[in-house]
N, C-alpha and C positions, 0 to 999 in steps of 0.2 A: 687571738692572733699569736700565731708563734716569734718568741725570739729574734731578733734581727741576726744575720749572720754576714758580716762582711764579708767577701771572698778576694777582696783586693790586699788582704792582710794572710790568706792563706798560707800557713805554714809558721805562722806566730800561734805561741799558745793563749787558747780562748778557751771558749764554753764549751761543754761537751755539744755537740753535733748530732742530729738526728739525720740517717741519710735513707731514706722509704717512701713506699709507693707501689703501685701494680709490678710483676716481674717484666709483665708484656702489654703496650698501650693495649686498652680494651677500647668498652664504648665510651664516646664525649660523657656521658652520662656517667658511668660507671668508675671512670678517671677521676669527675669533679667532686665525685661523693667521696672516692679513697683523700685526694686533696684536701679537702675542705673536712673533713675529719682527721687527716693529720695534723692540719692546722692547730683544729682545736685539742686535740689531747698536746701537742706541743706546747701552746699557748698554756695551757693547764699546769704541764711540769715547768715552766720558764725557760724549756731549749727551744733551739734556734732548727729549723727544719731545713733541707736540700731535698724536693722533690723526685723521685728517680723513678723514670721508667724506661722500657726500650723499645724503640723500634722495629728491628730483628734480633731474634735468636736464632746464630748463625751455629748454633752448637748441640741443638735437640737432638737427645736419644735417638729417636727416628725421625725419615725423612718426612712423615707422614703429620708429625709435630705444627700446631700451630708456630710462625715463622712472625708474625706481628706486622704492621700495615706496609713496612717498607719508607727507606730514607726520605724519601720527598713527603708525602704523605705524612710521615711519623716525625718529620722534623717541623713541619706545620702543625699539626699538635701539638707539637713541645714547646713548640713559639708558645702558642695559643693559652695553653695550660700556663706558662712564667705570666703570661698577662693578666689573664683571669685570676688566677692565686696570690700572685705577689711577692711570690718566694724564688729562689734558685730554683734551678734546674739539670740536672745532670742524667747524660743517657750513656750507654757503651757502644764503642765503635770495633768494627773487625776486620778491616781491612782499611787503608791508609788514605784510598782517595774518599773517603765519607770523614776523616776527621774537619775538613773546611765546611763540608755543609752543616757538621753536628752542633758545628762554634758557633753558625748564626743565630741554633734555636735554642743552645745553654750555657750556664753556665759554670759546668764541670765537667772534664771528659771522664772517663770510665774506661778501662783498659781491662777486657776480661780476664781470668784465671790462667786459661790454658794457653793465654794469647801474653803473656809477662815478657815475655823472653827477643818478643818479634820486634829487632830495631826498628824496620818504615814502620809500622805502626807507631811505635813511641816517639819516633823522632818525627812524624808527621802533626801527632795529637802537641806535641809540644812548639811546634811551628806556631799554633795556631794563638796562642799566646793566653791560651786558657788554663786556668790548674789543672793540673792532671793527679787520677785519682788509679794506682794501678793494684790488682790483686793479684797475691801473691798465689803462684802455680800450685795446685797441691803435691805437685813432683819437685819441689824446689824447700831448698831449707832457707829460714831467716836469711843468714848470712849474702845468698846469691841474689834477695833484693838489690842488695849494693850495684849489680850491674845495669839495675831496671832503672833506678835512684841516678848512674851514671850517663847511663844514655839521655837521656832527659834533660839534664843541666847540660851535657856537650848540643842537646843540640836547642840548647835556649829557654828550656821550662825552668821556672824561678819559683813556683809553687805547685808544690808534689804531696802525696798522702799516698801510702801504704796499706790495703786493707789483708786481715788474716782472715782465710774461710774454710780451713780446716786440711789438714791432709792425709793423703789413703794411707791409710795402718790395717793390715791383716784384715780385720772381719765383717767386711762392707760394711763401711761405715767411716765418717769422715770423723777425725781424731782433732783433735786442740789442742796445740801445745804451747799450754800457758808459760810455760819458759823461754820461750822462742816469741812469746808477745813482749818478754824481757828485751830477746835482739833483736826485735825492730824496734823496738824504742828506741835503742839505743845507737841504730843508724843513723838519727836525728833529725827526723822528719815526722810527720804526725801520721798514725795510726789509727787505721777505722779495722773495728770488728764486726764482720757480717754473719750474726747471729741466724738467720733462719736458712744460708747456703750451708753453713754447717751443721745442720739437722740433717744434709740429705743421708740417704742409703743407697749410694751405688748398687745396682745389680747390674742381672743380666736382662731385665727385660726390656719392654718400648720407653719406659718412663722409671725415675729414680723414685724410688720411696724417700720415708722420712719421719722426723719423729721430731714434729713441731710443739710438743709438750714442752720441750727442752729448752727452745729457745730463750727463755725467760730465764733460767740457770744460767746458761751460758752468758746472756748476755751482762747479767749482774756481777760475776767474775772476771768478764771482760773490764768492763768499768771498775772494776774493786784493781786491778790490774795497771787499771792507769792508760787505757786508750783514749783517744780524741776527739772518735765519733764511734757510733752505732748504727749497723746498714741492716736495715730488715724489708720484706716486704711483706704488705699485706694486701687482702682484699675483702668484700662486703661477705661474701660465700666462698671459703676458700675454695670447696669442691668444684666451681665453676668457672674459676682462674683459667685463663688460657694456658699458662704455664706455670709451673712449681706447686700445682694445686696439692703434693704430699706436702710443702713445707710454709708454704705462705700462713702467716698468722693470721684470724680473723679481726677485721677491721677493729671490731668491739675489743677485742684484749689488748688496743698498742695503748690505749691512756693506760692502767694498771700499770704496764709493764714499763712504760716511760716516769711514771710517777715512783717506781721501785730503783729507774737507774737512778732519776736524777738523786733523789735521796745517798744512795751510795756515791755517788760522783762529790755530792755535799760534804759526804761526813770523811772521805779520803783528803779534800781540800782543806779540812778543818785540823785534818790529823797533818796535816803539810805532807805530807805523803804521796800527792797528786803525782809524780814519775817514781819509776824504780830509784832506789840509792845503789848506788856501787860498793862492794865490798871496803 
């Protein structure tokens, strides 16, 4: 069994934070197996897991793109799934009038990448009296979280997280800039790093490449870094992932790779080092 994670203390510093799961609900089947093996490799390294899948992906390359079951549908599954598992649950919403129905079946919202910046979205997800979890745009520096972090509290959310997923720098290819994981810390709100969206490799074609070897580097720097959580996804066969099949990790590598953070997350806390120091 994984870790407990309270979410009504959200925004208090805790345990590092597993945040993973399918990129896009798949089968009943195929969900409870990604589940019930995160469990257990969580349960393995002593952190606390947040189940995440989504409903729709309102953002695929092409139109032609698996889209995921749809609100009604996909938030009965999310019910479904917090019951059967026992853990949190956290999906992403994209437009404002889906943050009340997302609330009844999790609990975390999710606020995607490209979408940081869009007030009725935030200020709707935050209506809803859920943490909100938002990612940072890859066309936006650290500093301009502050206005994501602002809208949020004006219109009511009282537990908020930040997540970094990399941003476009020259040579197709999403960049991390571990200095700038410095300035969102130091926004003062908790920090998740989504190790396997920053593998992707923007092109030009129907779908993003990706160079999921990485993510396991990355994610270990993240944590040596001093983040909160860690957001990856995975699946049993990546190649047959409905979505992000270049970057998703297979199911089998998330114990390894959670048994490598939690170790570093251990020996940063041990060094009292767990946040950045200021000059």
């Amino acid at each position: 069994m994984a870790a407990p994670v309270e979410l009504s203390a959200f925004g208090a510093r805790g345990p590092l934070v597993v945040v993973a799961g399918p990129c896009l609900l798949e089968s009943d089947e195929t969900n409870m197996r990604i589940g019930v093996g995160l469990i257990e490799a969580c349960g393995a390294a002593g952190l606390p897991l947040v189940f995440k899948a989504s409903f729709d992906k309102a953002n695929r390359s092409s139109v032609r793109s698996a889209r995921g079951p749809g609100l009604e549908r996909g938030c009965d599954m999310l019910a479904a799934l917090r019951e059967r598992l026992g853990v949190p649950v956290t999906t992403d919403i994209h437009e404002p009038h889906q943050a009340e129905r997302a609330a009844q079946a999790v609990d975390l919202l999710q606020i995607p990448a490209f979408l940081a910046r869009q007030t009725d979205l935030l200020s709707a997800a935050a209506r809803t009296g859920l943490p909100v979890n938002v990612k940072k745009g890859q066309f936006m520096a650290p500093s301009e979280m502050r206005g994501a972090i602002a809208k949020l509290r004006e219109s009511g959310c009282t537990r908020m997280m930040v997540t970094e997923r990399g941003t476009f720098f020259g040579y197709h290819r999403l960049v991390n800039d571990f200095a700038g994981i410095g300035d969102l810390i130091e926004l003062g709100v908790p920090v998740c790093f989504d190790a396997t969206h920053s593998t992707q490799l923007p092109g030009e074609g129907s779908t993003s490449g990706g160079r999921p070897e990485r993510a396991a580097l990355l994610a270990r720097a993240a944590v040596a870094a001093g983040v909160d959580a860690v957001f990856l996804e995975c699946h049993p066969n990546p190649s047959d992932a409905l979505s992000d099949a270049s970057t998703v990790q297979p199911l089998a590598a998330v114990a390894p790779l959670l048994a490598e953070i939690s170790a570093v997350r251990a020996a940063l806390c041990a060094s009292g080092a767990s946040r950045i120091r200021r000059a």
